[in-house]
Backbone as XML, in Angstrom:
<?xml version="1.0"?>
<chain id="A" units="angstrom">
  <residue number="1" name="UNK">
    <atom name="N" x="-13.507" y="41.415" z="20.893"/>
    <atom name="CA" x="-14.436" y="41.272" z="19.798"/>
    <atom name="C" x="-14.210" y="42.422" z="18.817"/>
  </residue>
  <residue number="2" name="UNK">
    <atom name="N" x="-14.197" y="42.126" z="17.588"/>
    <atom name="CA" x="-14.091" y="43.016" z="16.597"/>
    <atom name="C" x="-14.901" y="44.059" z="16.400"/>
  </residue>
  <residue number="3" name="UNK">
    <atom name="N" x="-14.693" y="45.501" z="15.934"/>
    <atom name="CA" x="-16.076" y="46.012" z="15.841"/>
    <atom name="C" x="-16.024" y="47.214" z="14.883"/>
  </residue>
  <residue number="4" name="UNK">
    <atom name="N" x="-16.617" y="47.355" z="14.027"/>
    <atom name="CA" x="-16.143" y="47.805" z="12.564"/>
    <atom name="C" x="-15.924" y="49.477" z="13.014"/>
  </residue>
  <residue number="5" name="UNK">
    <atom name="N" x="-15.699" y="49.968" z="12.018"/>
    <atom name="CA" x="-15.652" y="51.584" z="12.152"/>
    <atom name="C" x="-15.085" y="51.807" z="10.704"/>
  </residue>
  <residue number="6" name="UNK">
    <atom name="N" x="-16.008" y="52.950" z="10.502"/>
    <atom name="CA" x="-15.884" y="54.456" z="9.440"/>
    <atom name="C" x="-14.595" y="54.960" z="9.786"/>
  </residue>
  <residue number="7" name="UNK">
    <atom name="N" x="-13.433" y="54.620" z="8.521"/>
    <atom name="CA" x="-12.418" y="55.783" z="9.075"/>
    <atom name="C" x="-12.245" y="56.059" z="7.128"/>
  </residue>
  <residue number="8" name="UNK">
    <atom name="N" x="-11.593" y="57.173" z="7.531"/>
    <atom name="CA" x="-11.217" y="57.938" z="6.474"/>
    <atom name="C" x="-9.833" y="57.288" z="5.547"/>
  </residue>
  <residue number="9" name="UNK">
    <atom name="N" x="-10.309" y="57.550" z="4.360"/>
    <atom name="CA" x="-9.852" y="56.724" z="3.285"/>
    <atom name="C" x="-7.766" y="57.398" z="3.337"/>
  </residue>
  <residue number="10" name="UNK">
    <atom name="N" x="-8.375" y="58.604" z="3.339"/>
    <atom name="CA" x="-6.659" y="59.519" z="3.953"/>
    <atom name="C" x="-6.157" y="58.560" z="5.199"/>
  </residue>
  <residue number="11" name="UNK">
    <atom name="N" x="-7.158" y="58.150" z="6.238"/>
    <atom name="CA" x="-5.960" y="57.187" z="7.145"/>
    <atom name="C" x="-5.999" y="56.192" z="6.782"/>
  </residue>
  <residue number="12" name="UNK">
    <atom name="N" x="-5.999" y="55.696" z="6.113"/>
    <atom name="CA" x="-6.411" y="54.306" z="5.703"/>
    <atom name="C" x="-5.025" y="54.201" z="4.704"/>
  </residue>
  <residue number="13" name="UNK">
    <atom name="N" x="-4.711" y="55.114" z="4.220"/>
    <atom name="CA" x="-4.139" y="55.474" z="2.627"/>
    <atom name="C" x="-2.623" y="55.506" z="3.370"/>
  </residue>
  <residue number="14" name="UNK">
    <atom name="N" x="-2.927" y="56.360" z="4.118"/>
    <atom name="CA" x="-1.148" y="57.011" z="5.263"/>
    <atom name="C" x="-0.962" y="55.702" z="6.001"/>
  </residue>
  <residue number="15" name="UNK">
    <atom name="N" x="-1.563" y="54.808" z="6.933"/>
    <atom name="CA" x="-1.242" y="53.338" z="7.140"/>
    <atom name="C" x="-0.200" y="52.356" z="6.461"/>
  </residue>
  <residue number="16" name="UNK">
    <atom name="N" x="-0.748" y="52.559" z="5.081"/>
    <atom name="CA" x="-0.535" y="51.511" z="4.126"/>
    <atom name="C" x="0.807" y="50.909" z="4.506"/>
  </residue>
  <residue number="17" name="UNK">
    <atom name="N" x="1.594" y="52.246" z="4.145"/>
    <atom name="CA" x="3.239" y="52.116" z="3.745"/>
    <atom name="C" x="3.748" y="51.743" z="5.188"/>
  </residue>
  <residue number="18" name="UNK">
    <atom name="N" x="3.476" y="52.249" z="6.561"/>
    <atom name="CA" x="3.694" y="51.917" z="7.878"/>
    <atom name="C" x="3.729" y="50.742" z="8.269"/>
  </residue>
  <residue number="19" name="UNK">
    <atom name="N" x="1.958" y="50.113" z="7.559"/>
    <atom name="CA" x="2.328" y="49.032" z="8.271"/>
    <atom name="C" x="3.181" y="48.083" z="7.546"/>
  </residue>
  <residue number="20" name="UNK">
    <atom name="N" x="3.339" y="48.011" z="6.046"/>
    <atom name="CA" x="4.191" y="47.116" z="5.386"/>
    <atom name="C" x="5.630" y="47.127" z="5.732"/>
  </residue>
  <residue number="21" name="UNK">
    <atom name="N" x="5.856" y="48.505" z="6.102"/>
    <atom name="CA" x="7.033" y="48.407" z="7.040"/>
    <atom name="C" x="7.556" y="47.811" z="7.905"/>
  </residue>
  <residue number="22" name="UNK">
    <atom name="N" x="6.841" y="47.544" z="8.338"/>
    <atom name="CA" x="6.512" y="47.128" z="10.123"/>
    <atom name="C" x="6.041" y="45.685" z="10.178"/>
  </residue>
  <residue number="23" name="UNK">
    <atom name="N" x="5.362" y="45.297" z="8.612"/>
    <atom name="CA" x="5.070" y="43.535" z="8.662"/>
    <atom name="C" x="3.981" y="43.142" z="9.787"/>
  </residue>
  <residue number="24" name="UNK">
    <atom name="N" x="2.893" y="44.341" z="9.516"/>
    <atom name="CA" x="1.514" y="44.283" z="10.303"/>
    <atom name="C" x="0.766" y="44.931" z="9.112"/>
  </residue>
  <residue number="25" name="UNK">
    <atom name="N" x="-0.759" y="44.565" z="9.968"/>
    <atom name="CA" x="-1.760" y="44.708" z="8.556"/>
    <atom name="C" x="-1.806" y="46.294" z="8.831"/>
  </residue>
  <residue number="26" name="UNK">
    <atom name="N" x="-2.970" y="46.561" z="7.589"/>
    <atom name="CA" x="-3.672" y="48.014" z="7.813"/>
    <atom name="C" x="-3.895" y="48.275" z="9.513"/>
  </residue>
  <residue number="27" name="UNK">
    <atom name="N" x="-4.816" y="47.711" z="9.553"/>
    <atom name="CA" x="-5.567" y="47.578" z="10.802"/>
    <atom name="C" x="-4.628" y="47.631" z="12.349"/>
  </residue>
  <residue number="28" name="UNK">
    <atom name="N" x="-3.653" y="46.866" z="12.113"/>
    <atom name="CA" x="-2.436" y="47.018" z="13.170"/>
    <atom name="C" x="-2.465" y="47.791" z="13.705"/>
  </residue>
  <residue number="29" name="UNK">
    <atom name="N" x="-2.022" y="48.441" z="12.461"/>
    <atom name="CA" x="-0.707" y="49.656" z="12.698"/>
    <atom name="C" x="-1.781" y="51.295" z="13.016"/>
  </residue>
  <residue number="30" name="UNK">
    <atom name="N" x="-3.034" y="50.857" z="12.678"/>
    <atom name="CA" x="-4.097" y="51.856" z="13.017"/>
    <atom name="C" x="-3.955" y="52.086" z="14.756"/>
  </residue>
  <residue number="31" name="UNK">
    <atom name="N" x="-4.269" y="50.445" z="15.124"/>
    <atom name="CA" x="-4.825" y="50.228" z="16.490"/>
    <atom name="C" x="-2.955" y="50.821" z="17.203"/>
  </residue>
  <residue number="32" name="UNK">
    <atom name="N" x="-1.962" y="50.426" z="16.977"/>
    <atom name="CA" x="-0.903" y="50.290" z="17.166"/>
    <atom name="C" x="-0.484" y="52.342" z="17.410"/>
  </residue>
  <residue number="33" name="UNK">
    <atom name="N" x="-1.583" y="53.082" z="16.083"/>
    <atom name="CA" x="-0.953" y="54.574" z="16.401"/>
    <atom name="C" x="-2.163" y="54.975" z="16.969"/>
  </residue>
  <residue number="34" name="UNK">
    <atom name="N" x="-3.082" y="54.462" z="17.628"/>
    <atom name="CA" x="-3.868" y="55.030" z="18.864"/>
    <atom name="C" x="-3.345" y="54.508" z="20.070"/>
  </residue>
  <residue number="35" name="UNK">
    <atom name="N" x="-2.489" y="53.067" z="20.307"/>
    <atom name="CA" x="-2.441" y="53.212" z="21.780"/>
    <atom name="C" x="-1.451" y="54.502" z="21.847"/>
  </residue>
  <residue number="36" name="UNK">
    <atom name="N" x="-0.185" y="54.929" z="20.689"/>
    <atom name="CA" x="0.359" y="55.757" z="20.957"/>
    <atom name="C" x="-0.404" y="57.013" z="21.360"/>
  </residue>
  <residue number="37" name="UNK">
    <atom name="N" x="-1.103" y="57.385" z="20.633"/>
    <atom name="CA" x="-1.981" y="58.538" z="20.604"/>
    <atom name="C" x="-2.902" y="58.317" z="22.175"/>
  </residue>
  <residue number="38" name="UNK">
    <atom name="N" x="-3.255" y="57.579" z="22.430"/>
    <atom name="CA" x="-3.753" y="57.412" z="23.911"/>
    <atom name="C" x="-2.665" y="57.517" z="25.248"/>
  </residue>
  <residue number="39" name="UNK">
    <atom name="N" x="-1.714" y="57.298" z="24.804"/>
    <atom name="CA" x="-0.437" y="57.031" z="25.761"/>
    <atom name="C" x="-0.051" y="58.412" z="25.732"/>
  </residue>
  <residue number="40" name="UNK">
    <atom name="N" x="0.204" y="59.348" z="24.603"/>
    <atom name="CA" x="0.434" y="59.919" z="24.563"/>
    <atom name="C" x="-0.224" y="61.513" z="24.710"/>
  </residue>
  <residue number="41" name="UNK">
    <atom name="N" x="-1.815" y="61.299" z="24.788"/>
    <atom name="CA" x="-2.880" y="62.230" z="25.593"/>
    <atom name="C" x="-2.479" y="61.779" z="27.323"/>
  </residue>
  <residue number="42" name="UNK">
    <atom name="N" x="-2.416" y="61.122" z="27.377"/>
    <atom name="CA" x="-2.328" y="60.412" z="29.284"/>
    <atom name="C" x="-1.051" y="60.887" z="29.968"/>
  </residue>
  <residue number="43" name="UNK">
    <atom name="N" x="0.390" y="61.282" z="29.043"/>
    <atom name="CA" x="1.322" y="61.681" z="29.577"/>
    <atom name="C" x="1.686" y="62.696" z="27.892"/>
  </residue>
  <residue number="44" name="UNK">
    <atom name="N" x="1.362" y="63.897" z="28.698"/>
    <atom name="CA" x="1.710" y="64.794" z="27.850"/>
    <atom name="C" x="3.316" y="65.816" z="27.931"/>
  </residue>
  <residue number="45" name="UNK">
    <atom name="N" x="3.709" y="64.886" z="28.854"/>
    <atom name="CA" x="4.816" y="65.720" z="29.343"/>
    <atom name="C" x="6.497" y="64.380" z="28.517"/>
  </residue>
  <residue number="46" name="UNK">
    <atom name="N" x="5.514" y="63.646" z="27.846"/>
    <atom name="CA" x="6.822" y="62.479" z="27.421"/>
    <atom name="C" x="6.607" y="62.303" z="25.856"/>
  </residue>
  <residue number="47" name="UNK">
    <atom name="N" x="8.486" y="62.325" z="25.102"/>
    <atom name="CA" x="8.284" y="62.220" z="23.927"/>
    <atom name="C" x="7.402" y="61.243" z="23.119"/>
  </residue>
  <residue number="48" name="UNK">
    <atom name="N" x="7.020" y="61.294" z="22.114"/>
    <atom name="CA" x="6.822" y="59.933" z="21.470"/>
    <atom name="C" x="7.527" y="59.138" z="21.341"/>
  </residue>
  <residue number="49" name="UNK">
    <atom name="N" x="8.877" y="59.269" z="21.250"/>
    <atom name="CA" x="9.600" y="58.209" z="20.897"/>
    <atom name="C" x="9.742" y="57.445" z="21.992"/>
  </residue>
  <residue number="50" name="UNK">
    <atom name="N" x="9.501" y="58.104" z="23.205"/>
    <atom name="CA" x="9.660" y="57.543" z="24.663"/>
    <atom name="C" x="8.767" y="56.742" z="24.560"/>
  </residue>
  <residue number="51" name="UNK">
    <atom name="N" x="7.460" y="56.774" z="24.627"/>
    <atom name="CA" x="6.273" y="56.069" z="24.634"/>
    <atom name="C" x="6.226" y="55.279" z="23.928"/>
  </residue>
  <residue number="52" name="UNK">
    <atom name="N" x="6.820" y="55.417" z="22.563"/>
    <atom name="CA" x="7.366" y="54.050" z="21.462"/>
    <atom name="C" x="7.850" y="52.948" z="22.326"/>
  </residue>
  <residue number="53" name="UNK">
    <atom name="N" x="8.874" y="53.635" z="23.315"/>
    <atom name="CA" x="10.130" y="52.713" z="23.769"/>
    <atom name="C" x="9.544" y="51.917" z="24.972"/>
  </residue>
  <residue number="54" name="UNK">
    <atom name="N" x="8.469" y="52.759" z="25.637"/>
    <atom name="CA" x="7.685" y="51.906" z="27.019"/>
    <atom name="C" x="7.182" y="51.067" z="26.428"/>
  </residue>
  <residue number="55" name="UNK">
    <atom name="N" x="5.955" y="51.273" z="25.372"/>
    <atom name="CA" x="5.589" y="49.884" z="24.972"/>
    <atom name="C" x="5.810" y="48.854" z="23.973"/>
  </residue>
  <residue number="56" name="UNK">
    <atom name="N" x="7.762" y="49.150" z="23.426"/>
    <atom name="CA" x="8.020" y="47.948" z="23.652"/>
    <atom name="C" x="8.787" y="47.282" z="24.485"/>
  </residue>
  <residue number="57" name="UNK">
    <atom name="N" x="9.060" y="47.992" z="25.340"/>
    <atom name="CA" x="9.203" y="47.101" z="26.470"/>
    <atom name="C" x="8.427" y="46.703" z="27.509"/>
  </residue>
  <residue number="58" name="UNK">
    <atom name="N" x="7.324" y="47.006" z="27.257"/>
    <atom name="CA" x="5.992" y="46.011" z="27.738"/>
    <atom name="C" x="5.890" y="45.173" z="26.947"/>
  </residue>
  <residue number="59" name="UNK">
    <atom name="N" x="5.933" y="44.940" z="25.355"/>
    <atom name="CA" x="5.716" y="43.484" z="24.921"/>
    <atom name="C" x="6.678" y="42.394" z="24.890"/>
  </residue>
  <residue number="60" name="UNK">
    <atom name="N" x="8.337" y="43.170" z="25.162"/>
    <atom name="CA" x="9.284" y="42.118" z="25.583"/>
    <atom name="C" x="9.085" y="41.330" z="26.363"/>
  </residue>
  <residue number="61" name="UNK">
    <atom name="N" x="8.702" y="42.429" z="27.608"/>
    <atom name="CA" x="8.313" y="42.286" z="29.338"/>
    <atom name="C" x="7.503" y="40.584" z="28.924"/>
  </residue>
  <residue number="62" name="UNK">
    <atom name="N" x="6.213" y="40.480" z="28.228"/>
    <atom name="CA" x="5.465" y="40.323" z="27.943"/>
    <atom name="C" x="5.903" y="38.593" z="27.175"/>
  </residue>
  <residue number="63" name="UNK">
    <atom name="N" x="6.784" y="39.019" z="26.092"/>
    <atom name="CA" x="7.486" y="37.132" z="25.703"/>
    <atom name="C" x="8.979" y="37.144" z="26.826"/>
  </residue>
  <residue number="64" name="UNK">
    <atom name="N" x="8.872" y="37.344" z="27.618"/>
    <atom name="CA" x="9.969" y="37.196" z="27.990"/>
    <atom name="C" x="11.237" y="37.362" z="27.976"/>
  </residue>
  <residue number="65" name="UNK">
    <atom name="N" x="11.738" y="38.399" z="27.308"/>
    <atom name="CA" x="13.046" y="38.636" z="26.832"/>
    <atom name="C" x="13.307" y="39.785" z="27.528"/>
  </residue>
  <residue number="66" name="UNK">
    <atom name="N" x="12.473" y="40.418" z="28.583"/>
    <atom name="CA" x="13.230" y="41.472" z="29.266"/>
    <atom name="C" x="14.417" y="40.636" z="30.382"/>
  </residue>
  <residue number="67" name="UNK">
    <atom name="N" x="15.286" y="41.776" z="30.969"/>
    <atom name="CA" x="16.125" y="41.100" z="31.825"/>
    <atom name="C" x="16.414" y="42.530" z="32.856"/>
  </residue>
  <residue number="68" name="UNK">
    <atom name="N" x="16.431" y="42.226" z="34.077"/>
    <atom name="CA" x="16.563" y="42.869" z="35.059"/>
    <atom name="C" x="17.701" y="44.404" z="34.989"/>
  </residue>
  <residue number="69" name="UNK">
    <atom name="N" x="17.729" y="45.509" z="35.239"/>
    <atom name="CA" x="18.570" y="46.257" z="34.776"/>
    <atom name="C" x="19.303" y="46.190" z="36.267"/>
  </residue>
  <residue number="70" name="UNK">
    <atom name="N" x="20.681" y="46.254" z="35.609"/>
    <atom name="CA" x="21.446" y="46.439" z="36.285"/>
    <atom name="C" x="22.856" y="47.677" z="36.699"/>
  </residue>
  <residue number="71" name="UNK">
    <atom name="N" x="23.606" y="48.635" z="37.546"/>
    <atom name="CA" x="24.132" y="48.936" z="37.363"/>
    <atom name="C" x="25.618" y="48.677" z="37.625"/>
  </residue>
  <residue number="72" name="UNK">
    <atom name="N" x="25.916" y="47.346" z="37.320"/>
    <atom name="CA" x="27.233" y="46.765" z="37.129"/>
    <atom name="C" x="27.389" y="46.685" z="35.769"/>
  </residue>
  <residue number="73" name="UNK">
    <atom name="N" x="26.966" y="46.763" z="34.507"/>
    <atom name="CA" x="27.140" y="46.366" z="33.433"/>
    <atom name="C" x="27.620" y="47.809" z="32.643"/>
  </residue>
</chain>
């Protein structure tokens, strides 16, 4: 369920260009740099870019396009 919130016109403003980047709304890319920011309070010992990279490969995981790793390849 949706549920409004007061945020500051500065994050709102710094969003913009991210999410048009990215081909997600304002709002996305908000929710999108708190799971980082949550992921990234929870394991403080791992880059961001790492944590970028776990969850997207949880949403691959997720449509199906992950594939088993292997070390023959």
């Amino acid at each position: 369920m949706p549920t409004a919130l007061k945020l500051s016109t500065d994050l709102v403003d710094a969003a913009r260009p991210h999410a048009a980047a990215m081909h997600r709304s304002v709002s996305k890319q908000i929710e999108h740099w708190a799971r980082i920011g949550k992921a990234a309070e929870e394991n403080p010992d791992l880059p961001g870019s790492f944590i970028q990279d776990i969850l997207l490969a949880k949403e691959e995981e997720k449509a199906g396009l992950a594939e088993p790793y292997s070390l023959d390849q």
